[in-house]
N, C-alpha and C positions, 0 to 999 in steps of 0.2 A: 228299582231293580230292572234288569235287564235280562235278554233271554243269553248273553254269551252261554257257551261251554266251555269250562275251565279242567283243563288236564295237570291232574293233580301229581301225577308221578305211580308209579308198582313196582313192577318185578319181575326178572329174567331167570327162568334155570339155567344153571353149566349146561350149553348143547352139547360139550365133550361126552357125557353121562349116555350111557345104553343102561335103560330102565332096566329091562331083562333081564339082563345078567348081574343086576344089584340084587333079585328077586325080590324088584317093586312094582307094583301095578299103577293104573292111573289114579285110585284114589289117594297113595301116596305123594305120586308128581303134582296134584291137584291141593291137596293138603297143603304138602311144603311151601307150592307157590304163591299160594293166598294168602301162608300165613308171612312170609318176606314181604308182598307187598303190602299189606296191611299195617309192619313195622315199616314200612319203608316210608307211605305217608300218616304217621303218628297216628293210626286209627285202631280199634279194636274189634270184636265181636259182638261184645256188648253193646259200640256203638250203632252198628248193625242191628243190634237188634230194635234199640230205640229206635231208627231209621224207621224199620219197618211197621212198628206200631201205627205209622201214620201212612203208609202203603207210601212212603220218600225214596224207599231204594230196589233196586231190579236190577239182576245180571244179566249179562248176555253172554252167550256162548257161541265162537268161533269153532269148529272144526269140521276137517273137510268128509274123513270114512274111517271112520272108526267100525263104524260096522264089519269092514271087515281085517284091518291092524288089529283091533284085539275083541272084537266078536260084541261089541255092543253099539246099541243105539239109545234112544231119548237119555241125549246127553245135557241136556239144559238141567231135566230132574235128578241129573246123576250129582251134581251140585250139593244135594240136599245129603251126601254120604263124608262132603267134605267137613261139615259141621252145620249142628241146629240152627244156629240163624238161620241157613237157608230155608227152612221150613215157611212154609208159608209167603214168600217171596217169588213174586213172579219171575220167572227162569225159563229161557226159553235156549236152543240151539239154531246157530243160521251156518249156511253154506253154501260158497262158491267158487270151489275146489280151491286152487292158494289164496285166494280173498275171499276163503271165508269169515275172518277175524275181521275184516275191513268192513264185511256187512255188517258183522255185532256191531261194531264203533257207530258203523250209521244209524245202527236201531238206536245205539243208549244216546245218540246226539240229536236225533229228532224226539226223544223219548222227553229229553231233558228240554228241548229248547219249545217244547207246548206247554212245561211248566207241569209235567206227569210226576216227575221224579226227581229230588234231588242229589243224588248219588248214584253212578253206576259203574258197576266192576264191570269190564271187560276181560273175558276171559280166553284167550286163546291157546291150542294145544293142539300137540299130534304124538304118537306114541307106532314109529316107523320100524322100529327095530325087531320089532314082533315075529319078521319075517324076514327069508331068503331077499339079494338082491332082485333077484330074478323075478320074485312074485311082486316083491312093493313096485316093481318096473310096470305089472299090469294091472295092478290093484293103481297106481297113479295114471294111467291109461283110460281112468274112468273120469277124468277132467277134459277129456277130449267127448267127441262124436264116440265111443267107444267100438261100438260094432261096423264102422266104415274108419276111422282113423287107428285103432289099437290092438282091436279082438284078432290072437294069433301072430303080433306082431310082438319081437323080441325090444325091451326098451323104447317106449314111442314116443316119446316127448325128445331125448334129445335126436331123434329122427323126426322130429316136426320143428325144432329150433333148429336143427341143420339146414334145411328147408330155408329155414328164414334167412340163414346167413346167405343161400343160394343167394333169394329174394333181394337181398338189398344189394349185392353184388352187382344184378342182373339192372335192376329198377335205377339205379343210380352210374353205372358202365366203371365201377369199382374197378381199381388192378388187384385182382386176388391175394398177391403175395401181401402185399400193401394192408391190404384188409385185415390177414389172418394175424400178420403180425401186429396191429392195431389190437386184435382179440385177445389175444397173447399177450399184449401190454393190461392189459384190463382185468386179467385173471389173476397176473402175479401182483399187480396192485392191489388185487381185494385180499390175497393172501397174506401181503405184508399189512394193512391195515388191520389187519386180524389180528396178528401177532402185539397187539396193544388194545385187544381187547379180551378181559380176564374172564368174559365168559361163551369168547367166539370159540367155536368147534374144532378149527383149523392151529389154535394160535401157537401147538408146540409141533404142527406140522413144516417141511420143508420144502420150500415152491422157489426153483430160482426161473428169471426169465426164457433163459436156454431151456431149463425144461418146458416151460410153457410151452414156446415155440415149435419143440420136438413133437409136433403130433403125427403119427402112426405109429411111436417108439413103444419099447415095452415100458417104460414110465408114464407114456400120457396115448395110449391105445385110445383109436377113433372108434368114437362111441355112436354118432351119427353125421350124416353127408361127410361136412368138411371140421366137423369139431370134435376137439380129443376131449380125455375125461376131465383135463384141469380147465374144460370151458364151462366145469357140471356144477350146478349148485350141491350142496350136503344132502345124504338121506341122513335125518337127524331126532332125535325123539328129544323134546322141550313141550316149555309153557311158559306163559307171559300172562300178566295180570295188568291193565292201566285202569285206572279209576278216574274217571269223569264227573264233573259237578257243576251245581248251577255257582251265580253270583251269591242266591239266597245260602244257598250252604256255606261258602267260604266267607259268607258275610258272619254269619253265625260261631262255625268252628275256626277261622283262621285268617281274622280281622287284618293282619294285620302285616300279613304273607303274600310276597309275591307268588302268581301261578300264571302260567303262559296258557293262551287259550286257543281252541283251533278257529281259526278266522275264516278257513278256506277248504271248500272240498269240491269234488266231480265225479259222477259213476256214468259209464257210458258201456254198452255190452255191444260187442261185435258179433258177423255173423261166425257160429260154433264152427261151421267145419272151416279149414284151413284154406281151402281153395278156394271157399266163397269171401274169405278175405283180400284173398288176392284178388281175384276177378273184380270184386266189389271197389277196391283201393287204388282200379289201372289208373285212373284218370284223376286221381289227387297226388297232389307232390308230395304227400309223405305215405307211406307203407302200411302205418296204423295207423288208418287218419282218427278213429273211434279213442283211443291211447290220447292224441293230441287234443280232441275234443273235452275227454275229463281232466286234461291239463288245465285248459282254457276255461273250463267253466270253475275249475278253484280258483284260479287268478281273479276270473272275474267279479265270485261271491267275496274272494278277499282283498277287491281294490285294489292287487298288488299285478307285479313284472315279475319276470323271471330276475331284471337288474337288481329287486326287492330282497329273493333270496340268497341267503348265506349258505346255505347245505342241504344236503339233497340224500334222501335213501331210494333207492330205486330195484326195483323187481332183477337181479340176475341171475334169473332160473340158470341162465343161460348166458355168456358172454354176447350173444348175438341179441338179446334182449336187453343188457345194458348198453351196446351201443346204439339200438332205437331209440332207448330213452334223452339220448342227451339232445337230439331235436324237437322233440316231443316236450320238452323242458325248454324249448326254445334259446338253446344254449349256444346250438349252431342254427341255421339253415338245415332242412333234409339234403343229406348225399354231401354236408360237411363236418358231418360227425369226427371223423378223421383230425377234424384240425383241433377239436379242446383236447383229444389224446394226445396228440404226436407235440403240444404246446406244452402238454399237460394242466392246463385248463380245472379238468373234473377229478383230479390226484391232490389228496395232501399239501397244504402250503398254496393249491392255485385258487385262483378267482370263485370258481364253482364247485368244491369238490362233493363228488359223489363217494357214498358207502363208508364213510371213516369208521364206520362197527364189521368192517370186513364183505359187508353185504351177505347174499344167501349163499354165496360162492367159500366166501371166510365164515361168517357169522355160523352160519348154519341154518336150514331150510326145512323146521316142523312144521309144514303146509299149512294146517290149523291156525301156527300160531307166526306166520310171520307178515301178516297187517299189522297185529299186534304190537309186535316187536319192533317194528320201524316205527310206527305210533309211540312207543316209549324211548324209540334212540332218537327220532327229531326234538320231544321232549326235554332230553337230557341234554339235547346240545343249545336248544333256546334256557334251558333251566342253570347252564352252567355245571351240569354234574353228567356231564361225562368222562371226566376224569382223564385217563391216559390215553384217550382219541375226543378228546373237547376237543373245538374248532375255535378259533380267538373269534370274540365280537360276532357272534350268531344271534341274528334280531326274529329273524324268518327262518323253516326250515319245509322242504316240502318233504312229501313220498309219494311214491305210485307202487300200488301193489297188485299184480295183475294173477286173474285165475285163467287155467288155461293156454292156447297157444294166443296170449293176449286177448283171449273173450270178455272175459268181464276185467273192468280199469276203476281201480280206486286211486285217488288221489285225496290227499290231504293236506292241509299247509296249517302250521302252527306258530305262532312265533306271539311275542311280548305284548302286552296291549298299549 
């Protein structure tokens, strides 16, 4: 036996869904999810509980504040409300603002690869809808520097991803027009990839490129610097479930089953406040040089290239952050980002595409839960069950899931052994 980590497959909620106004709580969204993935890789409760007689299984829990969306905390033991298995089962919550699901996956992947555990549910979730836009606007404000980047400031993230677009404009001698419509191309493309996925946020919404483009208009009203609101990822209330395992277990329960395994990861944490990004990044050719660094160290732990991967899920809080990402992925050179868009490169049908699940922009964006969730869409697309946005021939697939204005950088890469 070997230490890999085999990703076994889970389960996604409709982001379309406001828990709220179903009058459902989190134990219900928690309930549901566990119990779809648990049918989804042929496991039960019961198994679970065998698991745990021998201390083989442990959850992890992804979420970023729930403290205050819906006024609770020790969320790891809150677990224990979704059924008796969890009794007894070590359960813990990690967080680091949108990767905080990315941390779970590393807890249950170093958990698993010391030979602690052989099964672990990862659990990601966020329950946004709880509140006014205006409050979840300051309540996500707490993923920054808060009392120097947010406190008293109306929306500060997409005023700190405006910032960015500045930045790379400025950093690279970008022509603005050129740029914005590059962003513009990248929104309406996450929207149409949306729309073929049955449980993205967006998929019965209407995004044409003209709108895109139209930002200051009363359809795509500037929401910070230079980016209107269809540059915005989703405020979305979901939950995702991936279950992770050793070889010993799938030796055991599913002899006989292909399972795609994570080959490749990187976490790198930048300096918190925004400025000290910048200051910190004058003198490196690319913008997020900390971003590029956990790129480069999945590559390197997974002996692969970026030529290796097939598809790509990538953090688009913001459109100004999926066009970072496609150098960072080493797709282009920094400051040629421009050319896998305007080639279309990173779109449907080309060479590299990014987001074919609509990304955070289409998909939808439960903070908690969307390491998670790109952890289960690179899955599905090396597993062949992505269904109505599969990718033909996905051998490798990566993600980068970032918290913050790019502070903390998870990367993943999974693909076929």
């Amino acid at each position: 036996m070997n230490n890999e980590v085999y990703v076994l497959g889970g389960a996604q909620t409709d982001f379309e869904r406001n828990w709220t106004k179903e009058g459902k709580n989190e134990i219900a969204l928690l309930k549901e999810v566990m119990s779809d993935a648990l049918s989804s890789v042929k496991l039960t409760y019961d198994d679970l509980n065998a698991l745990k007689k021998d201390n083989k299984f442990a959850c992890f829990v992804g979420n970023f504040i729930g403290e205050l969306y819906i006024s609770q905390g020790h969320l790891g033991a809150l677990m224990t409300q979704v059924n008796k298995a969890f009794y007894g089962v070590p359960c813990a919550r990690y967080e680091a603002a949108c990767a905080s699901s990315s941390v779970a996956i590393d807890a249950a992947l170093t958990k698993i690869k010391a030979g602690d555990f052989d099964l672990a549910a990862v659990v990601g979730w966020e329950l946004m809808k709880t509140v006014d836009s205006k409050t979840c606007g300051d309540i996500l404000g707490r993923a920054a520097y808060y009392e120097i980047e947010a406190k008293n400031i109306e929306y500060p993230f997409p005023k700190l991803f405006g910032r960015l677009a500045d930045e790379l404009i400025k950093k690279y001698s970008l022509n603005e027009n050129r740029f914005l419509s590059n962003l513009s191309t990248i929104a309406y493309e996450n929207y149409k990839n949306a729309k073929d996925n049955p449980l993205a946020q967006t998929r019965k919404w209407f995004m044409s490129l003209q709108q895109a483009e139209s930002r200051g208009s009363q359809t795509n009203p500037i929401v910070g610097g230079k980016l209107g609101s269809a540059d915005c990822s989703q405020i979305t209330d979901g939950a995702v479930v991936v279950f992770l395992a050793s070889e010993r277990f799938i030796y055991k329960y599913f002899p006989n089953k292909f399972f795609p395994i994570i080959k490749g990861y990187g976490h790198r944490v930048a300096p918190m406040l925004f400025d000290e990004k910048i200051k910190e990044s004058h003198n490196n050719n690319y913008l997020l040089p900390w971003t590029k660094q956990a790129v480069d160290d999945a590559y390197k732990k997974a002996r692969l290239s970026v030529e290796d991967i097939d598809v790509f899920e990538t953090h688009d809080c913001f459109t100004s952050s999926e066009y970072a990402s496609i150098s960072a992925f080493g797709i282009t050179n920094p400051g040629e980002e421009y050319k896998a868009i305007e080639d279309a490169v990173i779109f449907k049908g080309g060479a590299k595409p990014i987001n074919p699940s609509g990304g955070l922009i289409g998909c939808g964006h439960p903070v908690g839960a969307s390491g998670a969730r790109m952890l289960l869409d690179i899955y599905k697309q090396v597993a062949e069950e992505a269904g109505t946005y599969q990718v033909e021939g996905v051998r490798n697939a990566m993600m980068l899931n970032i918290g913050g204005s790019a502070t903390t950088n998870y990367v993943f890469i999974v693909g076929k052994k």
